[in-house]
PDB file as gemmi writes it, atoms N, CA and C in Angstrom:
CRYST1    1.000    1.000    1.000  90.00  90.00  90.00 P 1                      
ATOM      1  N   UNK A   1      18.506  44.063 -49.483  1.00  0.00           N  
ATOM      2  CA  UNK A   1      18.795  45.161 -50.370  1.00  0.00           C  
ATOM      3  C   UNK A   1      18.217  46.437 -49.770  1.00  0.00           C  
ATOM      4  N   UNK A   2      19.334  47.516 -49.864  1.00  0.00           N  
ATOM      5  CA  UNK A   2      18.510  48.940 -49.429  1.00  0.00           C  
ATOM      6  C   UNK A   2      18.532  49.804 -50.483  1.00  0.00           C  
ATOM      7  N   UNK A   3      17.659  50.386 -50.423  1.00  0.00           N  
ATOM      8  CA  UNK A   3      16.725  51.315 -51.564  1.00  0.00           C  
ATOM      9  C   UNK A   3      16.825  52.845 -50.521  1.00  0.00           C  
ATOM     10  N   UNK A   4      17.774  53.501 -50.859  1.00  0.00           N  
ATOM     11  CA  UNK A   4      17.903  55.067 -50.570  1.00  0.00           C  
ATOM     12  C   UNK A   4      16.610  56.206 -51.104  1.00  0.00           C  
ATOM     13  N   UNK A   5      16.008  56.448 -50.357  1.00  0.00           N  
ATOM     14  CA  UNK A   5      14.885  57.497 -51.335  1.00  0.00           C  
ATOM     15  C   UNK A   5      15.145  58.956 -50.580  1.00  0.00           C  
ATOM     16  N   UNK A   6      15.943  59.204 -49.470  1.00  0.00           N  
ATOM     17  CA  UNK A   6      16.580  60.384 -49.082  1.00  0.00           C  
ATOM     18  C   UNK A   6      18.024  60.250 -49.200  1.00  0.00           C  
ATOM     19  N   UNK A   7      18.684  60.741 -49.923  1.00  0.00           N  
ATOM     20  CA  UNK A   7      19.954  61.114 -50.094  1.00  0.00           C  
ATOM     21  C   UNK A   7      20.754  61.627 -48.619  1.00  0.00           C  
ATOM     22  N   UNK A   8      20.393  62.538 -48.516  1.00  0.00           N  
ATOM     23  CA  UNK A   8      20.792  63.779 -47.265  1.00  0.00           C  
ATOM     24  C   UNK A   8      20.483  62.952 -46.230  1.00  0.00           C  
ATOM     25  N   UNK A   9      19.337  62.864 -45.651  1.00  0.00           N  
ATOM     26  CA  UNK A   9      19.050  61.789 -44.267  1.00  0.00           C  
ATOM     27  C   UNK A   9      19.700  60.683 -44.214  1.00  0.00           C  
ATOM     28  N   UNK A  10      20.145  60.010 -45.369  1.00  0.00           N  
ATOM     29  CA  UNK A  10      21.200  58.789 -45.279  1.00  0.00           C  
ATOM     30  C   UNK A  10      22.884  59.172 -44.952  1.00  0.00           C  
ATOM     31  N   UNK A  11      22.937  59.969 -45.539  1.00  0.00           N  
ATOM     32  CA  UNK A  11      24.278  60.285 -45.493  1.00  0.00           C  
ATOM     33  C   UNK A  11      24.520  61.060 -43.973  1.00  0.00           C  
ATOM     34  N   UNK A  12      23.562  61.532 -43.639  1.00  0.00           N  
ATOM     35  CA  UNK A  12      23.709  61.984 -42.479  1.00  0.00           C  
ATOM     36  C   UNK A  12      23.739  61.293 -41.567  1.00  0.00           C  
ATOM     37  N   UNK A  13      22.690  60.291 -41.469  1.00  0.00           N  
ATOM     38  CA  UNK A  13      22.971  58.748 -40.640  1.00  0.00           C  
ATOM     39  C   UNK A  13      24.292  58.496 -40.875  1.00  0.00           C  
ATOM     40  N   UNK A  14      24.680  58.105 -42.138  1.00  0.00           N  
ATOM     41  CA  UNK A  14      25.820  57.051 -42.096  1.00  0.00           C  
ATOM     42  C   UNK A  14      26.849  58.042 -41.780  1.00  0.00           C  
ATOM     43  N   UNK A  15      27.236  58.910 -41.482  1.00  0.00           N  
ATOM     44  CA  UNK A  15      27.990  59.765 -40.669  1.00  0.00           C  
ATOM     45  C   UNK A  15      28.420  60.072 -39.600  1.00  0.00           C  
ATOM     46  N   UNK A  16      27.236  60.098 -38.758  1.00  0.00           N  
ATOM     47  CA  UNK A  16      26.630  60.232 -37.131  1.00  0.00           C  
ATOM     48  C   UNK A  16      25.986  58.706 -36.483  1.00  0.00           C  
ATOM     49  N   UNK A  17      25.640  57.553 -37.612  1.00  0.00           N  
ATOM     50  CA  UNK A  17      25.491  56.931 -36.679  1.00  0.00           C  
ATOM     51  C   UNK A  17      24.181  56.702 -36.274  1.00  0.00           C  
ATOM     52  N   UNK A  18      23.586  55.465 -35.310  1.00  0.00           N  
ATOM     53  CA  UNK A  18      22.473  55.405 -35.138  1.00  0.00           C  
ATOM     54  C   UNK A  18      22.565  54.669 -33.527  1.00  0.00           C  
ATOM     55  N   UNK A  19      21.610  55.150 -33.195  1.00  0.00           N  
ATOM     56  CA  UNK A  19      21.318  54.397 -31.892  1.00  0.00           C  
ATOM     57  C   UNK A  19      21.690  55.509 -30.333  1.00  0.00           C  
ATOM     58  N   UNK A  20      21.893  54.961 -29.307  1.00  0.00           N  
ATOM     59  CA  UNK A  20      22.250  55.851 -28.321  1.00  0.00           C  
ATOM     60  C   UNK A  20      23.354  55.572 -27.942  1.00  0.00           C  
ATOM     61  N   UNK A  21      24.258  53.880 -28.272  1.00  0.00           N  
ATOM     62  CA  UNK A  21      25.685  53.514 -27.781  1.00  0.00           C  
ATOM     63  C   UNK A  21      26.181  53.703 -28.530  1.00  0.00           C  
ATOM     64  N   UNK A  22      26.393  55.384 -28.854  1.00  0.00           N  
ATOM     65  CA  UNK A  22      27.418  56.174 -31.002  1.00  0.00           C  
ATOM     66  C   UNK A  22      28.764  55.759 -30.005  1.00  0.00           C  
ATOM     67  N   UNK A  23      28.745  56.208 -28.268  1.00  0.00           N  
ATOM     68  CA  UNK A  23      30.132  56.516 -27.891  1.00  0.00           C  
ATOM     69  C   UNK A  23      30.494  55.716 -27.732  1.00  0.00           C  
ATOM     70  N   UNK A  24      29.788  54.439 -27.506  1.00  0.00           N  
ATOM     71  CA  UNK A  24      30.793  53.176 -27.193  1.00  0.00           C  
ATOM     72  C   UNK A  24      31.035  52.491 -28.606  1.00  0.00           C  
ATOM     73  N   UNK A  25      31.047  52.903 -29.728  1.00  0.00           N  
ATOM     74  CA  UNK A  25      31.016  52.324 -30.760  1.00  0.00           C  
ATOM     75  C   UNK A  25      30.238  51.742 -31.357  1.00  0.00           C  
ATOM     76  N   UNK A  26      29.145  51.547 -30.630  1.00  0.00           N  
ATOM     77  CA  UNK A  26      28.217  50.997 -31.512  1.00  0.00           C  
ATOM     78  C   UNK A  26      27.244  52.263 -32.440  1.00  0.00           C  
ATOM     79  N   UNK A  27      26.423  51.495 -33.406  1.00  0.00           N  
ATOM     80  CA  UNK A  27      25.425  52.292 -33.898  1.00  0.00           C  
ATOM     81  C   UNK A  27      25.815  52.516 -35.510  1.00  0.00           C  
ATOM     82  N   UNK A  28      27.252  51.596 -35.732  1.00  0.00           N  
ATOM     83  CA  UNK A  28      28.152  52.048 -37.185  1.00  0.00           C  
ATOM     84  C   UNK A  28      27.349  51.364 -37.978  1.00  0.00           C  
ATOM     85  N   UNK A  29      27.120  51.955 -39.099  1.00  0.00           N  
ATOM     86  CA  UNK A  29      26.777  51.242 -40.078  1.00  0.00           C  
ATOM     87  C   UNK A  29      27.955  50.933 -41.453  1.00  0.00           C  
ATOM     88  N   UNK A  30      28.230  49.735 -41.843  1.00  0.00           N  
ATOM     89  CA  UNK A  30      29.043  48.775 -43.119  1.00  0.00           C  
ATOM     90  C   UNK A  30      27.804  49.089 -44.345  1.00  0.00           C  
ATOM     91  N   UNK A  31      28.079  49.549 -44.874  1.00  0.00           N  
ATOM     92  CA  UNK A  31      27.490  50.024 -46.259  1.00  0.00           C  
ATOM     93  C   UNK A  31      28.990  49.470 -47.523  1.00  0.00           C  
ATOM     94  N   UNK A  32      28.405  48.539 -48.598  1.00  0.00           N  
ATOM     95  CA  UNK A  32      28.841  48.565 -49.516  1.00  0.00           C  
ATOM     96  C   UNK A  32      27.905  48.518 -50.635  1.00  0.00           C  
ATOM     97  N   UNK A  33      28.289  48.527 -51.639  1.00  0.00           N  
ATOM     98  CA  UNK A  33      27.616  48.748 -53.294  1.00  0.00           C  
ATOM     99  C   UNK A  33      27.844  47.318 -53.838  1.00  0.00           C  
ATOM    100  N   UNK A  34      26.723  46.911 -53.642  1.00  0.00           N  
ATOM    101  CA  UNK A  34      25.907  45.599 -54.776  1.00  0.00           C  
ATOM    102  C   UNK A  34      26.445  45.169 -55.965  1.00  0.00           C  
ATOM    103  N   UNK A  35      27.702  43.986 -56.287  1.00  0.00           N  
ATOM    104  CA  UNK A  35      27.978  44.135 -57.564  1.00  0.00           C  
ATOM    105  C   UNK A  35      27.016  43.488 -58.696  1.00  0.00           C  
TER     106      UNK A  35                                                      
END                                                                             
């Protein structure tokens, strides 16, 4: 379970991505909502 406590810094991640291989595709993050 993830627990968001920055709004803005998350969304900005999940936007841009994480890591240094953004160009080869990696670094995506799958985010869905917990039913």
């Amino acid at each position: 379970t993830l627990i968001v406590t920055h709004r803005e810094r998350f969304a900005q991640t999940l936007q841009e991505g994480i890591g240094r291989a953004k160009a080869f595709g990696c670094g995506l993050l799958l985010v869905r909502r917990e039913d």
